[in-house]
C-alpha positions in Angstrom: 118.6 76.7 111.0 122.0 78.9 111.2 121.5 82.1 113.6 122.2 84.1 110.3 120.2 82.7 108.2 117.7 84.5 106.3 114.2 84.9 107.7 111.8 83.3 105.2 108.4 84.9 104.7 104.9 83.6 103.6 102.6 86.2 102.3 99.2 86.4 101.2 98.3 89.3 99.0 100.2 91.2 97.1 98.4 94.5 96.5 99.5 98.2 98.2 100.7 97.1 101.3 102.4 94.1 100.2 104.1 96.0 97.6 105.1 98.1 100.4 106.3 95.8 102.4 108.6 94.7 99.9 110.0 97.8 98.6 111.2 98.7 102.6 112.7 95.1 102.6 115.0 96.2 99.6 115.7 100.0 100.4 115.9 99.2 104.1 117.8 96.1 103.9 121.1 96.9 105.6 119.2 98.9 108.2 117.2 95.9 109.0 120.3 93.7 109.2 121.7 95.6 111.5 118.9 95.0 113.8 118.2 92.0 113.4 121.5 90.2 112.2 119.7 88.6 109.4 117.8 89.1 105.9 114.5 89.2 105.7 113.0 87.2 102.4 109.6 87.0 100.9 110.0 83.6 99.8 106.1 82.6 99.0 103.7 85.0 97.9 99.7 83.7 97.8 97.6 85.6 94.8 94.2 85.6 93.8 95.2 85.5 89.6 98.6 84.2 88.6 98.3 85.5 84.9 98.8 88.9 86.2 102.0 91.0 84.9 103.6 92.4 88.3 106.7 94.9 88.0 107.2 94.9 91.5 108.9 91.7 92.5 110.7 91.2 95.7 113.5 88.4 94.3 114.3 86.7 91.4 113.7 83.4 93.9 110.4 84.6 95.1 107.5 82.2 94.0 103.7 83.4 93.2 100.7 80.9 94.1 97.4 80.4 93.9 97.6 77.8 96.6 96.4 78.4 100.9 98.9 75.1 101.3 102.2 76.9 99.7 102.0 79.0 102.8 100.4 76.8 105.8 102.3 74.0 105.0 105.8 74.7 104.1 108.4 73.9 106.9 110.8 76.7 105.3 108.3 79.7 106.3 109.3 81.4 109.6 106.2 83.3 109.8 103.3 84.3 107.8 101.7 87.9 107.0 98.3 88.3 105.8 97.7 91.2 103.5 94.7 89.8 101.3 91.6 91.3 103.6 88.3 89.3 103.7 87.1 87.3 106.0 86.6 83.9 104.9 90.3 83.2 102.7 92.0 85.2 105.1 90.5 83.2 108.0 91.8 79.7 106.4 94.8 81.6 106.4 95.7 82.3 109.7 94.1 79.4 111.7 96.3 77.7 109.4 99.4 79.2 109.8 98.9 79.3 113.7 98.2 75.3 113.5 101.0 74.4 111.9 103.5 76.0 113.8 103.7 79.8 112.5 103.3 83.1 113.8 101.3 85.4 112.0 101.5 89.0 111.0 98.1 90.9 109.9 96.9 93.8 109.0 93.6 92.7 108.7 91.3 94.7 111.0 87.3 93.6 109.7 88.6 89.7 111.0 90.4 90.9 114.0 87.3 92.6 114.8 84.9 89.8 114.2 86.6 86.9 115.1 89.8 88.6 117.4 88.8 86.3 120.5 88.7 83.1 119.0 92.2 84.0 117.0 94.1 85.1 119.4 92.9 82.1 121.6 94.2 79.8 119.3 97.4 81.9 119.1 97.8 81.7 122.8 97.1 77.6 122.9 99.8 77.5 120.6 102.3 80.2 122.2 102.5 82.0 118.7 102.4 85.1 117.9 99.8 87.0 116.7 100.4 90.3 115.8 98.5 93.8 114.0 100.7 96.9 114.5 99.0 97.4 110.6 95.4 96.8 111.5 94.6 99.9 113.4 96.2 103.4 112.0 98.2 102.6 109.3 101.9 103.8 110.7 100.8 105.2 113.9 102.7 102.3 116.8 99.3 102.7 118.7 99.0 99.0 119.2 102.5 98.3 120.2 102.3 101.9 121.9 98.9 100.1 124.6 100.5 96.6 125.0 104.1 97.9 125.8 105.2 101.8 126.6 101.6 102.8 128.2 101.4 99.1 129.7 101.4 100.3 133.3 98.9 103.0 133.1 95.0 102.6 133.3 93.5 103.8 129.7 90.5 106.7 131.1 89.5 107.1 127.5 90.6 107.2 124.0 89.5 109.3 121.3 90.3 109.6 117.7 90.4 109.9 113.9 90.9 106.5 112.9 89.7 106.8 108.8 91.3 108.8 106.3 89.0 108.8 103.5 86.0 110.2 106.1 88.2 112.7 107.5 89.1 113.8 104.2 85.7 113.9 102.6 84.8 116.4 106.1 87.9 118.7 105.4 87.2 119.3 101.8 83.4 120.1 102.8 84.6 122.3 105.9 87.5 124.2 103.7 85.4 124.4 100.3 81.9 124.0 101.4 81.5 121.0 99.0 78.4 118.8 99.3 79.3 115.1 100.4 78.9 113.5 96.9 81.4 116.6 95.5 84.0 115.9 98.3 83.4 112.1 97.8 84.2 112.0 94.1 87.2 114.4 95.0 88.2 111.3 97.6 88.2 108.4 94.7 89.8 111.0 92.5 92.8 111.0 95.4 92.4 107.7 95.3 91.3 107.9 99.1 87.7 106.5 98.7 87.4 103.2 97.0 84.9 102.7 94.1 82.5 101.1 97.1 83.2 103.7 99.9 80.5 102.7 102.5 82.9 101.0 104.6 84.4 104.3 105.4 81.8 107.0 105.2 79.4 104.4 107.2 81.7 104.4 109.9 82.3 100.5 110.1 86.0 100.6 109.0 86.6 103.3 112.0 84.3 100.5 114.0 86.4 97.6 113.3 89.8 99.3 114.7 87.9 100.9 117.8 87.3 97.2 118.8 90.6 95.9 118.6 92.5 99.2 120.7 89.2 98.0 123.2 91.3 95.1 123.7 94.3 96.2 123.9 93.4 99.5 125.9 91.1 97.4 128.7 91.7 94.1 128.6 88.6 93.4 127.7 86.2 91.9 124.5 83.8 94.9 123.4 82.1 93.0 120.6 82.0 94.6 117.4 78.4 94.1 117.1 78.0 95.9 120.1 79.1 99.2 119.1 76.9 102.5 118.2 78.0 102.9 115.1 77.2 106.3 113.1 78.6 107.3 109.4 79.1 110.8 107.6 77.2 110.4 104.5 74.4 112.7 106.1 76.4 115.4 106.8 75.0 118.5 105.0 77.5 121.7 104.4 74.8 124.1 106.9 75.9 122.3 109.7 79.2 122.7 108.9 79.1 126.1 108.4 76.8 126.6 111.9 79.3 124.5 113.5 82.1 127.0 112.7 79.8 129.9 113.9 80.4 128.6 117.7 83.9 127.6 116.4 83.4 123.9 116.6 85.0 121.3 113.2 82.5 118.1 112.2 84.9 115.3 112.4 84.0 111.6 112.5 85.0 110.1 115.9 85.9 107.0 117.4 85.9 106.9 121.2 85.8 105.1 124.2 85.5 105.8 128.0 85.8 104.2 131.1 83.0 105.4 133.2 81.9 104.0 136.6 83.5 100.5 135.6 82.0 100.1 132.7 83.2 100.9 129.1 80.8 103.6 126.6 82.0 103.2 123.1 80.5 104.0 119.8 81.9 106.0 116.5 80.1 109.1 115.2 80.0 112.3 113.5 80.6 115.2 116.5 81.2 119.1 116.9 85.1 119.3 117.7 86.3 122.8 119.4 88.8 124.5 116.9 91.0 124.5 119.9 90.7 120.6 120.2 94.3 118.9 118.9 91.8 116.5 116.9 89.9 119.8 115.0 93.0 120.0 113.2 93.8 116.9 111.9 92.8 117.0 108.6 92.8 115.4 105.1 94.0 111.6 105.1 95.3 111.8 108.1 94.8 109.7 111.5 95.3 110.5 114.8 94.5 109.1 118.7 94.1 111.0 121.6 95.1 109.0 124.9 94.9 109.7 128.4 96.1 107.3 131.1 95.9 107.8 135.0 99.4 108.1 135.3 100.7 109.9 131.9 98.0 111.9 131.5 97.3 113.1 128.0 99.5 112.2 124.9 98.5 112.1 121.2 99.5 110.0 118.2 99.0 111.4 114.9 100.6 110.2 111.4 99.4 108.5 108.0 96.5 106.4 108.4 97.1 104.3 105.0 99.3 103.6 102.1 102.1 101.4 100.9 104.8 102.4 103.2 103.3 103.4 106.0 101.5 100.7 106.7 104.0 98.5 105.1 106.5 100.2 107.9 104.2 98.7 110.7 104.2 95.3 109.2 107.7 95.0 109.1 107.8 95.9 113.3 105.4 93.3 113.5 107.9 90.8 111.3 110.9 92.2 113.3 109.3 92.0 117.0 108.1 88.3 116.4 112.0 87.3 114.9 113.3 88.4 118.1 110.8 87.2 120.5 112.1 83.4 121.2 109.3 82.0 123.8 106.4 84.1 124.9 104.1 85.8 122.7 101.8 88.2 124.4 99.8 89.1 122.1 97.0 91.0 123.2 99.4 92.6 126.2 97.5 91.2 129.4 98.1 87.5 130.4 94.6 86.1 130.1 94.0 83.3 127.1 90.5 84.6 126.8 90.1 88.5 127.4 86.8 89.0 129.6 83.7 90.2 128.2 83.5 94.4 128.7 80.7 95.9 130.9 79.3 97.9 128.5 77.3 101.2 129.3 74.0 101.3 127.5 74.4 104.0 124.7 71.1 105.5 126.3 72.6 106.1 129.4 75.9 108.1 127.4 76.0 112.0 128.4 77.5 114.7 126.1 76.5 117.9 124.9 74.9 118.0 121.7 73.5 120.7 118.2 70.0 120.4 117.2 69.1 121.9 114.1 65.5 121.6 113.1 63.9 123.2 110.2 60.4 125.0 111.4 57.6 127.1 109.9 58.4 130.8 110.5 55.6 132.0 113.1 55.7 133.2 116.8 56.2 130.6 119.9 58.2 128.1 117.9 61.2 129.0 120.1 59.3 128.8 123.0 57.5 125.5 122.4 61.0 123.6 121.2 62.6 125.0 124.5 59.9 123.6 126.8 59.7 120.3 125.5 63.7 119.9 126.1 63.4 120.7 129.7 60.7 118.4 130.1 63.2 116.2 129.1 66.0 117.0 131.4 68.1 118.7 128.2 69.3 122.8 129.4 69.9 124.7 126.3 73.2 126.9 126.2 72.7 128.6 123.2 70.3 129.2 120.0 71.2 130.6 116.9 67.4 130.9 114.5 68.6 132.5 110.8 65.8 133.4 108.6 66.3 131.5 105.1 65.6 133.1 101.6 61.9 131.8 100.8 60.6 133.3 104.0 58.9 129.9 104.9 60.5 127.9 107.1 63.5 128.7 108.9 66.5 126.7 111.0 67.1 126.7 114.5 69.8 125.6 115.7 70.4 124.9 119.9 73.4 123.8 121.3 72.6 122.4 124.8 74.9 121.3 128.3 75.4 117.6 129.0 72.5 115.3 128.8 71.9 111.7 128.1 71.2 110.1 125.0 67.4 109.0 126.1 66.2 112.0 127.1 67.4 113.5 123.7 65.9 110.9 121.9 62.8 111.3 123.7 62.9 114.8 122.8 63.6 114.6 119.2 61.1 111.6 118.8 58.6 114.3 120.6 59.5 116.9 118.6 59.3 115.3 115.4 55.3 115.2 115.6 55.0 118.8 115.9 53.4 120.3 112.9 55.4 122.9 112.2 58.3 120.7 112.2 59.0 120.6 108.3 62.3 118.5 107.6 63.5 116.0 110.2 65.9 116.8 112.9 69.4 117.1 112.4 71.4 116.2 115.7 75.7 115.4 116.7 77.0 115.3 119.5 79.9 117.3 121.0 83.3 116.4 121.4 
């Protein structure tokens, strides 16, 4: 092959990002010559239906299949991007690719998340490249910005806003006092929220990308599995509206932290100060907090989805592997196998935290809920108790200082046998 030749592209799936994809290749085209001295083609492109009409088509020479082997096995393909999502197709895929002799570009975080190890092993064993700029973020550089430009620096912890349709579902409820299901519809409406949100609003998707910036953060395998993993869909609009009364946003958090060499990950709805850069990040929009021991604090913040955004960082991924001749490094530490992570048990995590619990209006209720949380090691900062319309029961609502998960959950499971306890405990953490 000629130095100028074009680069020749296998890709599988042809939906919003690799419509995307090819729509930068054609307005971007000159730009991209520039930089790379050649054209980029999409010269294969794997489908799930052939029969279907597309508009969109990269080049008159471009060539739809139904067929895994049009991609692994042609000698013509510089590279491969995966774009179809799954598991098990998507899997075939890139095992494939990487045996033959190509380096892959995905954007694919669910597989990356479950099977990242054992992919980026094989990778390794075969010095390809294996790369996901578009897996984590949409067009925010976060993984390029961990392997390479913060490379030298110890991550102390990470912390963001890593799904779109949950963080937009929590700013329609905070800025219109929506319930879930209202802000939800108003999501697929947007087309945020697909017709089967649970991914998102269960906190998985925000899961799968907090275990692949693990890896690239501290070197290390966090299993997927392993993660605490909380979702929005119980949010009620009271607790946002308490949680603006001490001037604190509900967002839904990703977040990991070095303590004591070990690593204390989860993602879960919290109470975010208003004066937190994360509190206002809202709508659609993503956005990662860093801090490394050496540059200190810096945020990332951009468009966690879509055709061209996330179609931007696939074509950095295309245009990093073109010009990297010899050594991939893929995960941005030298090791062929990442070690396992330490992981803190999620008992044994400290934060502040809101109780709200809904009690029978009588005398000594205050008093009794107070007493059993410092039995329990948990020092209450403030209460707010608002009496509700049928004169029945009422909400209290504590914010406390920093104490560990077990002791709250000893509380709350304490708690929760009282009999003038009427609806169960409500409970976030703090940011």
């Amino acid at each position: 092959m000629q130095s100028n030749d074009p680069i020749q592209i296998g890709l599988a799936g042809y939906g919003t990002v690799g419509t995307g994809l090819a729509q930068i290749l054609l307005n971007n085209r000159d730009w991209i010559f520039r930089r790379l001295g050649r054209e980029v083609r999409i010269k294969t492109i794997l489908v799930r239906d052939l029969s279907k009409v597309r508009s969109a088509i990269p080049s008159p020479e471009t060539v739809f299949t139904d067929r895994i082997e049009d991609l692994i096995d042609d000698p013509e393909l510089d590279l491969v991007v995966e774009l179809i999502g799954g598991y098990d197709v998507a899997y075939r895929i890139i095992t494939g690719a990487l045996r033959s002799g190509k380096s892959v570009v995905t954007a694919n975080k669910a597989l990356l998340a479950e099977h990242g190890p054992e992919l980026l092993s094989l990778a390794s064993r075969n010095n390809l490249g294996l790369s996901y700029e578009a897996s984590v973020a949409g067009g925010i550089p976060i993984v390029q910005t961990l392997k390479e430009s913060l490379a030298g620096n110890r991550i102390k912890s990470l912390t963001a806003i890593l799904n779109g349709t949950a963080n937009y579902i929590l700013s329609e409820m905070t800025e219109k006092g929506l319930q879930f299901e209202e802000a939800l519809d108003m999501a697929r409406k947007m087309g945020y929220a697909e017709a089967d949100p649970s991914l998102d609003v269960d906190g998985i998707d925000a899961a799968h990308k907090l275990t692949v910036l693990i890896r690239l953060a501290y070197g290390e395998d966090y299993p997927y599995r392993a993660l605490s993993v909380e979702g929005i869909s119980g949010v009620e609009p009271y607790d946002i509206m308490r949680a603006k009364d001490f001037d604190y946003e509900i967002k839904l958090i990703a977040q990991v932290k070095e303590k004591s060499g070990s690593l204390q990950a989860g993602v879960f709805p919290a109470l975010v100060r208003n004066d937190h850069m994360l509190a206002k990040v809202d709508g659609p929009f993503n956005a990662i907090l860093l801090e490394g021991n050496a540059v200190g604090p810096i945020m990332l913040y951009g468009q966690g989805a879509g055709d061209l955004p996330t179609g931007s960082a696939v074509l950095a991924d295309i245009m990093t592997l073109v010009n990297r001749k010899s050594f991939y490094n893929n995960t941005g530490f030298l090791e062929t196998s990442l070690p396992k992570a330490s992981i803190l048990p999620s008992e044994l995590t400290a934060a502040k935290h809101y109780f709200r619990f809904t009690v029978q209006d009588r005398p000594g209720v205050l008093s009794v809920l107070s007493g059993i949380m410092g039995e329990h090691n948990i020092s209450i900062a403030q209460v707010v108790q608002k009496q509700e319309a049928n004169g029945q029961t009422v909400p209290v609502v504590f914010l406390t200082h920093t104490a560990q998960l077990k002791d709250v959950t000893s509380a709350m499971h304490e708690i929760s046998k009282l009999e003038f306890i009427k609806a169960p405990t409500v409970h976030y953490r703090l940011l």
